[in-house]
Structure formats: C-alpha cells, structure tokens
C-alpha positions as CSV (number, residue, x, y, z in Angstrom):
1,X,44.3,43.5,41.7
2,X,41.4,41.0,41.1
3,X,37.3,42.2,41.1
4,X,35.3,41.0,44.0
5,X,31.4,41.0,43.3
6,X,29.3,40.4,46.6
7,X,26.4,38.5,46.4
8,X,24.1,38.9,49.6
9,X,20.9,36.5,50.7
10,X,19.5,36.9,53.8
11,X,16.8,36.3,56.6
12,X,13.7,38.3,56.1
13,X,14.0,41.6,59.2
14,X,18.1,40.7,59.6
15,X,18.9,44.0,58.0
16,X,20.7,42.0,54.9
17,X,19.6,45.3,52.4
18,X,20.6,47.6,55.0
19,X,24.0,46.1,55.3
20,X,24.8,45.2,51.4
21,X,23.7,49.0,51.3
22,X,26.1,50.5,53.7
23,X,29.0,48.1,52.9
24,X,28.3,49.3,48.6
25,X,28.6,53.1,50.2
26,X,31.9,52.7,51.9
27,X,33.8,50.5,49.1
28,X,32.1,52.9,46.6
29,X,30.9,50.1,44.1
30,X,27.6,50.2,42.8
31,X,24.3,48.2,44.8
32,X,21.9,46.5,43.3
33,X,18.8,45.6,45.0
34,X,15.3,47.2,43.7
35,X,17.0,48.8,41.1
36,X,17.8,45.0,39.8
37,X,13.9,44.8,39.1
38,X,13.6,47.4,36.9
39,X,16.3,45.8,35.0
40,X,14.9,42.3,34.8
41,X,11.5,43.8,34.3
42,X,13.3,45.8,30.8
43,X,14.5,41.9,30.0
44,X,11.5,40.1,30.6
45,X,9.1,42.1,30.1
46,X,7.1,41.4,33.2
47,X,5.9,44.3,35.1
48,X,8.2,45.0,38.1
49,X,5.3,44.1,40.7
50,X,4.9,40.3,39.2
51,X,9.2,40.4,39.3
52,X,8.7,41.0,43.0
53,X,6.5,38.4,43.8
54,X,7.8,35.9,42.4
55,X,10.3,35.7,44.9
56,X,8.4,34.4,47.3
57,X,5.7,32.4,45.7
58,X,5.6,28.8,47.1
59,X,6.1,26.3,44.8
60,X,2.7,25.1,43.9
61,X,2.2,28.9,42.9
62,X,5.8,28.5,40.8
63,X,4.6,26.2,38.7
64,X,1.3,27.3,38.1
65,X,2.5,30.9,38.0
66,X,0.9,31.8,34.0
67,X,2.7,30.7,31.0
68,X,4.6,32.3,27.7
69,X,3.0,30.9,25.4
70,X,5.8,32.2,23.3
71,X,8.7,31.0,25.4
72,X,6.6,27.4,26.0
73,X,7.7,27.9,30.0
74,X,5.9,29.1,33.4
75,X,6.4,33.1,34.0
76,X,8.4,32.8,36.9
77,X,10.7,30.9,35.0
78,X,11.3,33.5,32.3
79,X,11.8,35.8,35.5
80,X,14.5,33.5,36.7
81,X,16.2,33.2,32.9
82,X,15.9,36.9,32.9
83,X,17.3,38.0,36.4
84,X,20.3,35.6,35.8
85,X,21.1,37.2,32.2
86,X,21.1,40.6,34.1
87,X,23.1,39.6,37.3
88,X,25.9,38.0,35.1
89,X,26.2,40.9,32.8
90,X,26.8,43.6,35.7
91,X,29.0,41.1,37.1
92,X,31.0,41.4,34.2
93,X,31.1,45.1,34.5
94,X,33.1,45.2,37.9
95,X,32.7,45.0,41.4
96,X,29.2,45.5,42.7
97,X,27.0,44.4,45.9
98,X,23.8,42.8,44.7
99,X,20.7,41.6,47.3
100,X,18.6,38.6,46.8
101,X,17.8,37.1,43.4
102,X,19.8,33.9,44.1
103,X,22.6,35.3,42.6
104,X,25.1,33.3,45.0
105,X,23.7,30.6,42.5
106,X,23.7,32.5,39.4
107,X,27.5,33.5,40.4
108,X,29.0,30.5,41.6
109,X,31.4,29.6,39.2
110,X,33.0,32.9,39.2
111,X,36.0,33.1,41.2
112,X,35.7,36.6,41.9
113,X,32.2,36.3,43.7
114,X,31.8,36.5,47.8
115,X,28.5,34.9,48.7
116,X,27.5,36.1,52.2
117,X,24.3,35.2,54.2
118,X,23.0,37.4,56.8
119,X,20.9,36.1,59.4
120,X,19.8,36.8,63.3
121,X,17.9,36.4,66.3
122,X,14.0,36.1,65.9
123,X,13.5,38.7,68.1
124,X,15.4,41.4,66.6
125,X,14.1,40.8,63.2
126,X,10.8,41.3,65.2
127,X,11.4,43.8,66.3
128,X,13.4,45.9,62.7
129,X,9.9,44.4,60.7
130,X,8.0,46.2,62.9
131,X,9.8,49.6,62.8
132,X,9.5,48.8,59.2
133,X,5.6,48.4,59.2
134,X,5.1,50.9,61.6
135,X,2.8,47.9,63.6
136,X,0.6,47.6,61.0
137,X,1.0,43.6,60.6
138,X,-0.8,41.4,63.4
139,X,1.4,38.9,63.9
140,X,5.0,39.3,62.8
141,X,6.8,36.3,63.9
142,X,4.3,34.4,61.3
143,X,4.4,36.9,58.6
144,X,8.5,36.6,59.1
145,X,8.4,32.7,59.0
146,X,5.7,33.1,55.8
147,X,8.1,35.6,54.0
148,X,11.0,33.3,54.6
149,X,9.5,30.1,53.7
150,X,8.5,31.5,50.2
151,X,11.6,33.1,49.9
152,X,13.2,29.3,50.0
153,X,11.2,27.3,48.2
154,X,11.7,29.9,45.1
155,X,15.6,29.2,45.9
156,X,15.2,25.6,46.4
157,X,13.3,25.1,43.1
158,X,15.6,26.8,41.2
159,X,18.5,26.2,42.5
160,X,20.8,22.6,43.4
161,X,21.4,24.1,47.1
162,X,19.5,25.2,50.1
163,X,18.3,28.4,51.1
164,X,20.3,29.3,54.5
165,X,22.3,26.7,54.5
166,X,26.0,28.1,55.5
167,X,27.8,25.7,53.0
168,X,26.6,27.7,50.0
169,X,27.6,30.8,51.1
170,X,31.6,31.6,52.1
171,X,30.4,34.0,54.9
172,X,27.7,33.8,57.3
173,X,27.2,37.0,60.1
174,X,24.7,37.5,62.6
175,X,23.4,41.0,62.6
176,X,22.6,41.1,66.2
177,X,26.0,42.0,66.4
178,X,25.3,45.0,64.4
179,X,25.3,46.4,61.7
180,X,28.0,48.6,61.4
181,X,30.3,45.5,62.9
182,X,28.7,43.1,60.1
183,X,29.7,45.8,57.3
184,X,33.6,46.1,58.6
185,X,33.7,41.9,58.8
186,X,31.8,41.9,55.1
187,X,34.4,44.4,54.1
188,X,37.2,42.6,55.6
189,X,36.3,39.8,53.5
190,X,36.3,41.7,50.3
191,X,39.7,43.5,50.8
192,X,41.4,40.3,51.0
193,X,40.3,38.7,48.4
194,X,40.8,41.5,46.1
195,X,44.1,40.9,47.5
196,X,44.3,37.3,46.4
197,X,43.7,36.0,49.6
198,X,40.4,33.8,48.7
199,X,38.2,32.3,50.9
200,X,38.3,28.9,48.8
C-alpha cells in the first residue's frame, strides 16, 4: 500500500491547525505543526521565535531580514533552506500531516503528497480569531487580512505558485462546513490514494 504525506496551508482563523490536528489523531500518523519549529530551529540555528516570524514578514522585511555572514544569504532564507531539509526528511520517514511551512512546495514532486488548502467565510474566521484572542485585538478583520497578506508574500517569494490559489493544491474545503465534515472529506482523500486511486 503506498504512503500518503498531507501537506496543509490555509487561511488565517479557517481552523486549518485544528483540522490537520484532528484528521493526524484519527489516521494515527504523526502532526507536525509547532513542533516543526523546534526542528528547523535545531537545523538552522535560529531561535524558534525568529522561525516564526518569518512566516509572515512582507517581503521588503524578507530581504532585509539580517544576513549569515557565513552562509553569504538573508536569514530568512537559511530558514527556508532549513525548514525544507526538515519537511523532506520526515517525509521520508512515512505518512505524516504537516501545517504551513510551504511544504505543498517543498513536496511537490513526490507522488505520495496530498496538498490541501483550507479556507472560509470571513465571518467565521472572525469570529474562531476572536475566541482565540479572547477579544483582545481591536480590529480583527484587518489583523486577519494583515496575517494573511504576510503569510503570502513569504510563499510567493519563495515559491513559483500562489498562495491560495486552488491549482496548487489537489483539495480545497471550506471549513464553514465544519470541521468534523472537512476531516472525513480530508480523510477520504487520503484512504484512496493510499489505495492507488490518486488525485492526479
């Protein structure tokens, strides 16, 4: 039976962590997600807060991020080197669920990896950031579209596709649907193509 590593990217407040979460728990396969910092912070050896943030630095900030002298590149760029090194090798270890970190990208001439994007209503993500921050940010439909436009560009930069765009990603679910329902469809997915029966 062939491995099926899931990659997930999603909409800031859409629940995408939640679900990749859920979805790792039921097919009992390992999830990677904050614990995927610690390991490209180990690689790189940036601290795990600079790993986070460069995520979502705009890319002015990218470029002018600091430099390794050593390495002769930007910082952010030796984060990028170092999150792909680690994605690929637990790839190689068997099936997984792994959140964020443009590893669609990093994955996508495997033929064993399921790139889904999860994405929903403004209003709902609204209203999960604000459970979230317990309505301690202002203005939340701004600090959504902020998150998300940084989130992007890093993608864009360092990547040859577009962030969101549903034709770099073989599954695309709304969460508004719920999450439960988006973890049976996600799982859905996988079964079959363990089963040979590949999306592409």
């Amino acid at each position: 039976m062939a491995g099926c590593i899931i990659t997930i990217s999603r909409e800031y407040g859409s629940g995408g962590r939640i679900i990749g979460q859920a979805l790792a728990e039921q097919l009992n396969i390992p999830f990677y997600d904050r614990g995927l910092v610690e390991m490209i912070s180990a690689k790189s050896g940036l601290s795990e807060k600079f790993i986070n943030e460069a995520e979502l630095y705009r890319e002015e900030a990218i470029k002018y991020a600091g430099y390794d002298v050593t390495l002769q590149m930007p910082l952010t760029h030796v984060v990028f080197h170092a999150e792909s090194e680690v994605i690929q090798k637990i790839a190689d270890e068997g099936d997984c669920v792994i959140v964020g970190r443009c590893a669609d990208y990093v994955l996508q001439n495997r033929k064993d990896a399921l790139n889904v994007f999860v994405y929903a209503s403004i209003e709902n993500r609204i209203e999960r950031v604000k459970k979230l921050y317990d309505d301690k940010v202002n203005n939340v439909k701004a600090f959504i579209k902020r998150y998300d436009k940084d989130r992007a560009a890093y993608y864009d930069y360092y990547t040859d596709k577009k962030w969101g765009d549903l034709r770099s990603y073989h599954l695309s679910v709304n969460s508004d649907m719920g999450i439960d329902s988006c973890v049976e469809i996600i799982k859905t997915a996988y079964n079959n193509w363990k089963d040979g029966v590949q999306l592409i």
